[in-house]
C-alpha positions as CSV (number, residue, x, y, z in Angstrom):
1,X,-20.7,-61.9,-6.0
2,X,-20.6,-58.5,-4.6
3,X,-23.7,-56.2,-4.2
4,X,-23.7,-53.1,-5.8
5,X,-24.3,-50.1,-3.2
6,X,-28.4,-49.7,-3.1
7,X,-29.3,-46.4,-2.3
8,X,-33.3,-46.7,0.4
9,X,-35.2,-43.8,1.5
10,X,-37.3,-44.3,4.4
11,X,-40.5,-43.1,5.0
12,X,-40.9,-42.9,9.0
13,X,-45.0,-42.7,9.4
14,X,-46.6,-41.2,11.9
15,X,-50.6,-40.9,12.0
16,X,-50.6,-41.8,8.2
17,X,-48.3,-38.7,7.1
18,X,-44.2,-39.4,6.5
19,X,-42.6,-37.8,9.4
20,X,-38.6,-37.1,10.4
21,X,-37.4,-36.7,13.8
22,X,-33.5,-36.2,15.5
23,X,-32.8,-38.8,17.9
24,X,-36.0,-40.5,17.7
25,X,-37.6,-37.9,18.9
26,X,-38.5,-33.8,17.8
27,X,-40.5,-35.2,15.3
28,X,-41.7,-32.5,11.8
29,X,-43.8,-33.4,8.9
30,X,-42.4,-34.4,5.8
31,X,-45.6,-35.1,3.3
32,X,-47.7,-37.5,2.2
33,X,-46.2,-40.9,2.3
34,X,-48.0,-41.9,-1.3
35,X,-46.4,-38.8,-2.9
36,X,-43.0,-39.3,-1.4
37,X,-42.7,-43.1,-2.3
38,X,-43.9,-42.1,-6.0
39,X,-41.3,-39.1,-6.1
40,X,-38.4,-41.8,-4.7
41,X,-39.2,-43.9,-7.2
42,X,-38.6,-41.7,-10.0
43,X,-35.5,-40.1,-8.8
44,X,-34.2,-43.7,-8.9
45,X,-34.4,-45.2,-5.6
46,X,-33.3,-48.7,-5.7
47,X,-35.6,-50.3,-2.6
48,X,-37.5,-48.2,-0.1
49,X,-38.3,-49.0,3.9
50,X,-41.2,-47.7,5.5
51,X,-41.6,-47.6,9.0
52,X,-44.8,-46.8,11.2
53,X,-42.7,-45.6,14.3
54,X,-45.2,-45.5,16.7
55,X,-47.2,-48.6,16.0
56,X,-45.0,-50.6,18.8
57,X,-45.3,-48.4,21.4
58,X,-48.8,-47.4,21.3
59,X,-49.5,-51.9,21.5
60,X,-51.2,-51.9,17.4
61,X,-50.2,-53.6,14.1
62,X,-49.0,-51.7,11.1
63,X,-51.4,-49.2,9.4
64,X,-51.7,-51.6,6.9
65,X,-54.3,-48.7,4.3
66,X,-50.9,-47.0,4.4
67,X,-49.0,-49.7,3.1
68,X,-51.4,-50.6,0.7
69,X,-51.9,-47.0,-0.7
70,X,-47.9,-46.8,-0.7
71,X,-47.1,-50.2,-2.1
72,X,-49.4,-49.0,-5.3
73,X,-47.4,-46.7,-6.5
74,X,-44.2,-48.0,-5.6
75,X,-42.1,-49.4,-8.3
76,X,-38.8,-50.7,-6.7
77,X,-38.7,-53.4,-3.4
78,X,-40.5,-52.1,-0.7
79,X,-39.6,-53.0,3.1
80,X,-42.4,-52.2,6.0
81,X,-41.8,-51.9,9.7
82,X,-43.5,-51.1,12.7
83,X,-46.1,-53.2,14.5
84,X,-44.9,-56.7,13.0
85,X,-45.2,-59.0,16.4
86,X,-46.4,-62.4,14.7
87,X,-46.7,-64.6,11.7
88,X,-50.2,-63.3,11.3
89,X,-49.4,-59.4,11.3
90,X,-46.1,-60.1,8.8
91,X,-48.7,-61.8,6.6
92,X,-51.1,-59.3,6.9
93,X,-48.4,-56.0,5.2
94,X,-46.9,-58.6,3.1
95,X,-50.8,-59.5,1.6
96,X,-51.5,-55.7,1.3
97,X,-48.1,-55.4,-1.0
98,X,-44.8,-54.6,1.0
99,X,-42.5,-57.0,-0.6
100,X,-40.2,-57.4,2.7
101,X,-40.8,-57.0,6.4
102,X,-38.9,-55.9,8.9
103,X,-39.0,-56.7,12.5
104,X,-37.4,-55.3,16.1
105,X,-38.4,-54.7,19.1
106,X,-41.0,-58.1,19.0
107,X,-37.9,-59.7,17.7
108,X,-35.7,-59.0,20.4
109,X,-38.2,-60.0,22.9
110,X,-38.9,-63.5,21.4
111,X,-35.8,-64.7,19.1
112,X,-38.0,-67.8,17.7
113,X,-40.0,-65.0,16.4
114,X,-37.0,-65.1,13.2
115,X,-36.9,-68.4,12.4
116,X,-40.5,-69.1,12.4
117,X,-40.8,-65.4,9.7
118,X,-37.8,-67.6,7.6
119,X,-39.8,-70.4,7.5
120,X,-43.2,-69.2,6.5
121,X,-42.0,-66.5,4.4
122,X,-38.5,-67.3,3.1
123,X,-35.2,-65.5,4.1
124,X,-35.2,-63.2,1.4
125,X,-38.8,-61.5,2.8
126,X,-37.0,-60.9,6.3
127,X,-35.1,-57.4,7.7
128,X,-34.0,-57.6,11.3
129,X,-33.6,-53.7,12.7
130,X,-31.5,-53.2,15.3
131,X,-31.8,-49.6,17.1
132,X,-28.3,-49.2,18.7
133,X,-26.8,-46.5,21.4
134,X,-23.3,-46.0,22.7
135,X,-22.8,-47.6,26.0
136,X,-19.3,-47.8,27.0
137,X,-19.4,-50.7,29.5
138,X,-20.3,-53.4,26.6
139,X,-18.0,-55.7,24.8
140,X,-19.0,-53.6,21.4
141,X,-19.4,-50.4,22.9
142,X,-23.4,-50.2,21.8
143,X,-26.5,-51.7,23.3
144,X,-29.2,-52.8,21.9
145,X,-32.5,-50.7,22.2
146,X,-36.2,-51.4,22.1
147,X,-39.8,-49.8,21.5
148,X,-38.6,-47.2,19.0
149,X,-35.5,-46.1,20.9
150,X,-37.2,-45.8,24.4
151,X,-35.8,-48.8,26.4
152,X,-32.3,-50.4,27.0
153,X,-32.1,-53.9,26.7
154,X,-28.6,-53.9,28.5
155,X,-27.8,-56.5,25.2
156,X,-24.4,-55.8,23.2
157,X,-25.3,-55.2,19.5
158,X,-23.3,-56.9,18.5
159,X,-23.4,-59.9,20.0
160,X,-27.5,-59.6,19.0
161,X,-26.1,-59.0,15.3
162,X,-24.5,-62.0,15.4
163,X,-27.8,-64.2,16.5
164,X,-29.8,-63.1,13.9
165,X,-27.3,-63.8,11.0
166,X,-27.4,-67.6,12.9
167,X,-30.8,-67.7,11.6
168,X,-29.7,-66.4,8.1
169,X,-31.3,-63.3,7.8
170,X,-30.2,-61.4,4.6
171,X,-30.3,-57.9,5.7
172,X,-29.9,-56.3,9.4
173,X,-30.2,-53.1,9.7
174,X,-28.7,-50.8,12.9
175,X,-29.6,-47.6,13.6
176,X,-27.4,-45.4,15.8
177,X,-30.1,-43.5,18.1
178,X,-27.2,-41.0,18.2
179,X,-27.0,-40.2,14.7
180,X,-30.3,-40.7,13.9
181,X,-31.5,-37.0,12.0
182,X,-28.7,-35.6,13.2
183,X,-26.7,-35.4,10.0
184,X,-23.4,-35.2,11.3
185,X,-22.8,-39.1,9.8
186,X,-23.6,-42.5,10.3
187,X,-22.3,-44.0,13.2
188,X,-19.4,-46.4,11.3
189,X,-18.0,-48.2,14.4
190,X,-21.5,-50.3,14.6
191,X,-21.5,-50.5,10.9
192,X,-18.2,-51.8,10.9
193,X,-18.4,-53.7,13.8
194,X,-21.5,-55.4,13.1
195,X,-20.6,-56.3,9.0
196,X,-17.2,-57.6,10.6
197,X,-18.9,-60.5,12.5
198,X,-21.6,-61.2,10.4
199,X,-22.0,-62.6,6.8
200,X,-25.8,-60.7,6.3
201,X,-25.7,-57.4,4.0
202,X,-25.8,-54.3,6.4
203,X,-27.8,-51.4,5.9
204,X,-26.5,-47.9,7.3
205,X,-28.8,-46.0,8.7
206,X,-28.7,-43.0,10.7
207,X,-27.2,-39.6,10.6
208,X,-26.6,-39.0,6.9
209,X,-26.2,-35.1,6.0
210,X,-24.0,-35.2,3.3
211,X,-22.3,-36.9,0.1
212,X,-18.9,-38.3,2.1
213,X,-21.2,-39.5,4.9
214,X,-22.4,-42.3,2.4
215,X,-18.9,-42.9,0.9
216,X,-17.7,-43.2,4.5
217,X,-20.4,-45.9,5.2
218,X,-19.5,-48.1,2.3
219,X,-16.1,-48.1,3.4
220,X,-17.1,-49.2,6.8
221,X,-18.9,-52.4,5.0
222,X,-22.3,-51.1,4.7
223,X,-24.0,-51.9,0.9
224,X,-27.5,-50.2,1.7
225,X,-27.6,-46.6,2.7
226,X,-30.4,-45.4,4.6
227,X,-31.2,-42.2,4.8
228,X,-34.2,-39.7,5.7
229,X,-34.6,-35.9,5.9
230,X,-31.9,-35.3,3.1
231,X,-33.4,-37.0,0.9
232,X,-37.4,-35.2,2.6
233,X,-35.9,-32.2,2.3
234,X,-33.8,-31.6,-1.2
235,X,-30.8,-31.1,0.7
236,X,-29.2,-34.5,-1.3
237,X,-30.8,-36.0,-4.6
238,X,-30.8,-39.6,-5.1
239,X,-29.2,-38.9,-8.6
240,X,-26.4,-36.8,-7.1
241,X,-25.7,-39.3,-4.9
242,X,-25.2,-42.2,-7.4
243,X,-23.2,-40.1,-9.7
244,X,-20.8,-39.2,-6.7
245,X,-20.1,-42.6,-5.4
246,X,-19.4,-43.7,-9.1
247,X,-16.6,-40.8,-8.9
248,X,-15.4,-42.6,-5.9
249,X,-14.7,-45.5,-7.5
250,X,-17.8,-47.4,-6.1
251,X,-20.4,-49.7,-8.1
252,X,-24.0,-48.3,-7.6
253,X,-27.2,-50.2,-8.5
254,X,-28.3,-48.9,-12.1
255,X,-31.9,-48.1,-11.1
């Protein structure tokens, strides 16, 4: 059965308040994170992610009164990343509301980490992110990254793709550090490269900054679109979006 396209904003958190950077980094304030995830949901946002960028870095779990506060309100499936290292700290956002988690960098680090999250939580609870750059001298042509974009693993993404849909995660979601906030368009060789080698749903994230940038990534194989400061800043409305991709002949979640 095919998916129909679901459209996800994502609420990158920073110090409590929903945040957007370009490239991972240059970071500016986009607004509460409880008033952007009630917004979302009523201009028809079929799942949202939220992400607490800075929880791996700076060695701490997930602010886990922000996911509370945010799950409250939020009326469609709701994915939290950002500090997930363990079977305890998953349980911990999943207990406070988030319906799905999603894990990365502590992932990467220790692979069992995926199996043991399918296990205890079920498949269906489990995102693997994958934060990707170019690197010409890899099989793929991208490399895996770590710690929020900060450190190279010298890993081919898609050869890290292809390990975590062995342990039948649902959902992987890349994110080209070189699209990210740019808005010039997703990066659709690793979309296309990773949904060609693996049988998990992939999310395209990354880069979005206008209407054919989403059409392009569902061409390239991706059936969740991503995206950030378009949707933080009016420049796109969810609503637009859906009724464009209809016009292009593709099936859209009905939320």
């Amino acid at each position: 059965m095919v998916q129909p396209i679901r459209i996800m904003p994502c609420l990158d958190v920073q110090n409590g308040r929903v945040v957007k950077g370009v490239h991972f980094v240059d970071i500016r304030d986009a607004g509460d994170p409880v008033q952007c995830a009630l917004a979302y949901c009523d201009k028809g946002a079929d799942e949202l992610a939220m992400l607490d960028i800075t929880a791996t870095v700076e060695g701490r779990a997930t602010m886990l009164d922000v996911v509370k506060r945010v799950a409250e309100v939020t009326t469609v499936p709701l994915t939290v990343g950002g500090g997930i290292s363990d079977l305890k700290s998953a349980a911990a956002v999943l207990n406070v509301g988030a319906n799905k988690i999603s894990v990365s960098s502590a992932a990467f680090r220790r692979q069992e980490l995926i199996p043991e999250l399918v296990k205890e939580f079920g498949a269906d609870k489990v995102t693997v992110a994958i934060d990707v750059d170019r690197n010409a001298s890899l099989p793929s042509g991208y490399e895996v990254y770590i710690d929020g974009g900060r450190t190279a693993t010298g890993v081919d993404a898609v050869e890290w793709a292809k390990r975590i849909d062995g342990y039948g995660v649902p959902v992987i979601l890349p994110t080209s550090k070189a699209g990210d906030g740019s808005r010039s368009g997703y990066d659709l060789p690793v979309i296309k490269a990773i949904k060609e080698a693996v049988s998990a749903e992939v999310v395209a994230s990354g880069g979005a900054g206008k209407l054919e940038h989403f059409y392009e990534a569902v061409q390239a194989g991706a059936t969740i679109l991503l995206a950030a400061s378009i949707f933080h800043f009016g420049i796109i409305e969810i609503k637009a979006l859906k009724e464009y991709l209809r016009s292009r002949g593709i099936e859209v979640a009905a939320q």
